[in-house]
C-alpha positions in Angstrom: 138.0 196.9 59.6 136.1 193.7 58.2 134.4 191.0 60.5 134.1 187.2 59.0 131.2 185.7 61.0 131.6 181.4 61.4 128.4 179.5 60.1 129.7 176.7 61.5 128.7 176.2 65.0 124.7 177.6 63.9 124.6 174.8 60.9 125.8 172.3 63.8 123.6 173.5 66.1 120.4 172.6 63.7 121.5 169.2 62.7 121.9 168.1 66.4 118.4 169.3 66.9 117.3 167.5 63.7 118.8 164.3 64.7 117.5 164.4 68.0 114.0 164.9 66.4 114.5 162.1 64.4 115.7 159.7 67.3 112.3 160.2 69.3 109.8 158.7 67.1 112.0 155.8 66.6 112.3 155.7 69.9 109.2 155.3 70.6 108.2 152.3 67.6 110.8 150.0 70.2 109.4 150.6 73.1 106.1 149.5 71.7 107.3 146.6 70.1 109.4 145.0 72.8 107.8 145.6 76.3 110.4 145.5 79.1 111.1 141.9 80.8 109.9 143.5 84.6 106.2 143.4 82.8 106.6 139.8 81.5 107.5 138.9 84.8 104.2 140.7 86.4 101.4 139.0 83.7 103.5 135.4 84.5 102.9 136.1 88.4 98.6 136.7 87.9 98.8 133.2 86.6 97.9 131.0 89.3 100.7 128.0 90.1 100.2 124.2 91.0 102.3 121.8 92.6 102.7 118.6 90.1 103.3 114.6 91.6 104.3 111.3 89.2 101.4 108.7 89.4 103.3 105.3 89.8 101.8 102.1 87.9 100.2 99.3 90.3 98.4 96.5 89.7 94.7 96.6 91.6 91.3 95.6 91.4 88.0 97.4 92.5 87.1 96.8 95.8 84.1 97.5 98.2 85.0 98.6 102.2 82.6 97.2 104.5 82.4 96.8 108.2 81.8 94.3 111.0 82.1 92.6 114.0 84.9 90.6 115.3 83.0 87.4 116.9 85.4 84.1 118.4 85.1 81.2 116.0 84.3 79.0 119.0 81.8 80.5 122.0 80.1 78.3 124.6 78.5 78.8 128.4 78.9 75.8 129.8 77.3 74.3 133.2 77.1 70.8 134.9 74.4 68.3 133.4 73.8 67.5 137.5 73.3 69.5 140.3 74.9 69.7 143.7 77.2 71.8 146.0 80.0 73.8 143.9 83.0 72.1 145.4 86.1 72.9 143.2 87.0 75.5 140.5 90.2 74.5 138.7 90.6 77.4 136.7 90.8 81.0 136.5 89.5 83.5 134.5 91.8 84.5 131.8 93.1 81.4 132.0 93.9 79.0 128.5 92.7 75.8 128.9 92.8 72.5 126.5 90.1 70.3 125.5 88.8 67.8 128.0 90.4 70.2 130.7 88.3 69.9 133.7 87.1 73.6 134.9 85.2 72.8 138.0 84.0 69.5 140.4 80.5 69.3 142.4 80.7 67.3 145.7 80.5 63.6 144.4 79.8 62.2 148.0 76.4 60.6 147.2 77.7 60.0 143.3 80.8 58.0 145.0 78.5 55.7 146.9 76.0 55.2 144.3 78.8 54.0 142.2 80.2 51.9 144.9 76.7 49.9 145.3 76.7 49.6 141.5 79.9 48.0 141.3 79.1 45.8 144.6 75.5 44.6 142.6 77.7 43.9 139.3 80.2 41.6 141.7 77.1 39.9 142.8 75.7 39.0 139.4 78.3 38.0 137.8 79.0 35.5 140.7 75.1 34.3 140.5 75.1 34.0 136.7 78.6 31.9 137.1 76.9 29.6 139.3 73.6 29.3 137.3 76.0 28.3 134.1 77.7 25.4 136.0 74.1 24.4 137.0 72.4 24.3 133.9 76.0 22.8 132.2 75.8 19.8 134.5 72.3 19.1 133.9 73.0 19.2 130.4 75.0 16.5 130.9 72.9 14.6 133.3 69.6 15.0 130.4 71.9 13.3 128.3 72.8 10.3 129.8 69.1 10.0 131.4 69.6 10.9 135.4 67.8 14.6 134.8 64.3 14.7 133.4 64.1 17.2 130.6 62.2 19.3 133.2 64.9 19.2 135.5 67.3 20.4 132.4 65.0 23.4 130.9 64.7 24.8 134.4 68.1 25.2 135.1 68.9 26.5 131.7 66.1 29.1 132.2 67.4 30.0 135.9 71.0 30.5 133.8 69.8 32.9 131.3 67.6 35.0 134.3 71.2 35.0 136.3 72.6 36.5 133.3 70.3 38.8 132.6 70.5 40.2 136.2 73.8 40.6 135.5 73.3 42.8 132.5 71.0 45.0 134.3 74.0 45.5 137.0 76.5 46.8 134.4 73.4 48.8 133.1 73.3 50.8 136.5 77.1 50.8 137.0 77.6 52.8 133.6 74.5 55.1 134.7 76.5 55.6 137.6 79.4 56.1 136.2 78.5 58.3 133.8 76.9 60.3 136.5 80.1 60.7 138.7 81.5 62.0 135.7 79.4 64.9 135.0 80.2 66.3 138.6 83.7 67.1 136.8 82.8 69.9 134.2 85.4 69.8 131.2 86.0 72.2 128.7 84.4 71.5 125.3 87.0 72.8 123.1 90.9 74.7 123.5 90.1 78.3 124.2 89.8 80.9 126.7 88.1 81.1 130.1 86.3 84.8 130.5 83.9 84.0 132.9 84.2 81.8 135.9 82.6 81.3 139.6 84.5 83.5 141.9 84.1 81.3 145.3 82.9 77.4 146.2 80.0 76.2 148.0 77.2 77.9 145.7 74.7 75.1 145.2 74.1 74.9 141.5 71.2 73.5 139.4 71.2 71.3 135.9 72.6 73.6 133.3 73.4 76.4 134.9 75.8 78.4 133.4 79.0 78.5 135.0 82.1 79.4 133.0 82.4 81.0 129.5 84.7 79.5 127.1 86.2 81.2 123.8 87.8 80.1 121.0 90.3 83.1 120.4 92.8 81.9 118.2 90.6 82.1 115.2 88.0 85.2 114.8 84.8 85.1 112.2 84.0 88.3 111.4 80.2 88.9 110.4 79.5 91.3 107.7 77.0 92.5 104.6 77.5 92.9 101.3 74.8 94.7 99.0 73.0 92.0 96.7 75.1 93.6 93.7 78.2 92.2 94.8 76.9 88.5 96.1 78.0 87.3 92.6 81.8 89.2 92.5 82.8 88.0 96.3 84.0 83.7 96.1 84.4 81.7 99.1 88.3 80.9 99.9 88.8 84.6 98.5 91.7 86.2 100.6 90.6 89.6 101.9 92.2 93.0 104.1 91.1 93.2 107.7 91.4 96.3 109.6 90.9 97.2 113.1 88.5 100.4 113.1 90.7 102.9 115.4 93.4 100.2 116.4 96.4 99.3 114.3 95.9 95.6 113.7 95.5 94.4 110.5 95.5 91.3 108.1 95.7 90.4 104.7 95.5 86.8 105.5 92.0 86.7 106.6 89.6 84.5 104.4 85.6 84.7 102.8 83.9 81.2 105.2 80.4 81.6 103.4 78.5 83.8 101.4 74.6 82.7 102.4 72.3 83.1 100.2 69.3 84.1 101.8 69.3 88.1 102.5 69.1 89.8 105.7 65.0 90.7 106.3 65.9 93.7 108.3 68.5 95.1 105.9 68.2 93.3 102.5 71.7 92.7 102.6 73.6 89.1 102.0 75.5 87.8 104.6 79.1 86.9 104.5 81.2 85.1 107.2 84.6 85.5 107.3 87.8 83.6 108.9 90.1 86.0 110.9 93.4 84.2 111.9 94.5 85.7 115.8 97.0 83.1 117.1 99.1 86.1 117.9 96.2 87.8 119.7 96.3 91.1 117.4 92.7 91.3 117.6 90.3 92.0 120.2 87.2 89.4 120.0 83.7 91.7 120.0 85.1 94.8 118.6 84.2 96.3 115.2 86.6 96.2 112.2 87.0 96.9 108.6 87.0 94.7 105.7 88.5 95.4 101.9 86.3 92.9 99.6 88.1 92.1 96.3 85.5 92.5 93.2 87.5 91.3 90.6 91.1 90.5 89.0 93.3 92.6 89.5 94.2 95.3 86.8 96.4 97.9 85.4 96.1 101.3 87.6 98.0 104.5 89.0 98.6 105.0 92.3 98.8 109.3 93.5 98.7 111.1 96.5 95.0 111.0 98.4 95.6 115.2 98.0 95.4 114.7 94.0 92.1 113.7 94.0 89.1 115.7 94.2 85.1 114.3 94.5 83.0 116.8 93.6 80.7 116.2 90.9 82.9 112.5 90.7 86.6 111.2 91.1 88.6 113.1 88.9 92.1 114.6 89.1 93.6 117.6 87.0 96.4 117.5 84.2 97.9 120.4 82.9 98.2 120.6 78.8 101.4 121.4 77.1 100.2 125.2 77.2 99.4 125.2 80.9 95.5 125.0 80.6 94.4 122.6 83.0 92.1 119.6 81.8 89.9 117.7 84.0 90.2 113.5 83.8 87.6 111.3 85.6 88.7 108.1 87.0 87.3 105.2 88.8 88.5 104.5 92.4 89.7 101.6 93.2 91.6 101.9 96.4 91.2 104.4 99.1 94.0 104.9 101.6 95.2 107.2 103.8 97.9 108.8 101.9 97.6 107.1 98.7 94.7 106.1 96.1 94.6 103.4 93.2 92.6 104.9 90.4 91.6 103.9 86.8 91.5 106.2 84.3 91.1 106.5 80.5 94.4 106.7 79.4 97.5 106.3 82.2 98.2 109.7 83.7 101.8 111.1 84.0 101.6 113.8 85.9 98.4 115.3 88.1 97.6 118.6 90.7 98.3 118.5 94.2 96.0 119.8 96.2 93.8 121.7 93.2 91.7 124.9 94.3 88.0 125.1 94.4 88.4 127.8 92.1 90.3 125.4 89.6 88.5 124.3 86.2 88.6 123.3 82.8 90.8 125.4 80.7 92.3 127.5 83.3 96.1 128.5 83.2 98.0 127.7 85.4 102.1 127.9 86.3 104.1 125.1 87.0 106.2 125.2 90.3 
């Protein structure tokens, strides 16, 4: 008997093994060439990211922060010209009071009948110069028709002109009186604010003596300095920012008074005065504030978050490039606030790092959030 033996199923054997050989190197050249997308994702997440903010146009102008202290515009002690026995005190402290307001008296007894005996001596003089005039007027008359010698005449006439000035010396001590029985009645200089005052009567007081404290409240002038570098930026009638340090008041209303222009010895620093309106009472008189000095027109600037901007080595902020280096950009400050800062720079700014890392630098990538 004769056996046919298949070739088949050997010769199909060898050409799957061949094909399979051939499939691995190929294999392999793709895998090289195209990495898988869970490894892109790794190198991506080494790269460290940023948080980007929009700078918004402004218009601003460099300006200096100084501080000072809130004085009143209008501060006075005042105390009787006299003395004498404390009698009355119209007035409390705390109290508002108007110009020409009277505050306190002194016991005018004795000033009452000194000014009675003036006024009794004037009533007396004017009746003996009245009868001198008719005297010397009659014997005027008299001369000239020849019954009065001119003897007769001149001495009447000079007994008239003594009567009269008798009588000018009695109006002389009436308005000395007078004007003493007013200063028993102690009147507020100006419209302000009574913060000190005599608690009780009777006190006896001398000439001058302070007594009450008056202050002008409605209008603050807040005394400052300014280096000698700025004297010639800062104008008078130049509106400026006024802060309270550690209070919530504030102004933008508040204007530069004077500018002197004689430096401080102790500090070598110019004065400058400024006007602080208060009719609403925002501010507290002898407390320290802040001031924002303009130093020049205002000008085209960016405003971004306080958190963009970073001071060492210099105000700069970061950019990041179109390949996500980052770039460093110096700019000038011209505003500081709490959440926001006016800056200057080069060339306007259109987006910046929040809150860049100490780490961060000049050329390093970075992603974008």
């Amino acid at each position: 008997m004769t056996v046919k033996l298949s070739r088949t199923p050997l010769v199909a054997g060898l050409a799957a093994v061949g094909m399979a050989a051939t499939a691995l190197p190929l294999s392999g050249c793709k895998a090289d060439a195209a990495p898988p997308p869970t490894a892109t994702k790794a190198a991506a997440a080494e790269l460290p990211s940023v948080t980007l903010a929009t700078p918004r146009s402004v218009q601003s102008s460099q300006r200096e922060e100084v501080t000072g202290t809130l004085f009143p515009a209008q501060a006075l002690q005042v105390g009787f010209e006299v003395g004498g026995r404390l009698d009355k005190v119209r007035v409390k402290k705390g109290q508002t009071v108007q110009e020409g307001q009277v505050l306190a008296q002194l016991n005018a007894e004795i000033a009452d009948a000194q000014l009675a005996q003036a006024q009794a001596s004037v009533a007396a003089a004017e009746v003996s110069a009245a009868m001198a005039a008719d005297v010397a007027g009659r014997n005027a008359k008299l001369q000239q028709q020849g019954n009065v010698s001119d003897l007769q005449n001149l001495t009447t006439t000079t007994q008239a002109k003594q009567a009269e000035a008798q009588l000018l010396a009695a109006k002389a001590q009436l308005a000395q009186a007078q004007a003493g029985r007013r200063k028993h009645d102690l009147k507020a200089p100006f419209a302000g604010t009574v913060t000190d005052a005599p608690e009780q009567v009777g006190a006896i007081v001398g000439p001058g003596a302070p007594q009450f404290s008056v202050e002008n409240l409605s209008t603050l002038l807040l005394k400052t300095t300014v280096a000698e570098s700025m004297r010639s930026r800062l104008k008078p009638g130049a509106s400026v920012r006024v802060e309270v340090i550690g209070g919530g008041a504030s102004t933008d209303e508040a204007v530069i008074r004077t500018i002197i222009p004689s430096a401080d010895p102790a500090t070598r620093r110019i004065p400058v005065d400024i006007l602080v309106p208060n009719k609403d009472g925002r501010f507290v008189a002898n407390t320290l504030a802040r001031v924002i000095l303009p130093l020049g027109d205002a000008l085209e600037a960016q405003s971004l978050p306080t958190s963009a901007l970073s001071s060492s080595g210099g105000d700069h902020v970061y950019v990041v490039g179109p390949s996500g280096e980052v770039r460093r950009v110096d700019v000038q400050v011209l505003e500081r606030g709490v959440r926001e800062v006016v800056v200057k720079a080069a060339a306007p700014l259109d987006k910046v790092i929040e809150f860049p890392a100490p780490s961060l630098s000049e050329g390093t990538r970075v992603s974008v959030k």
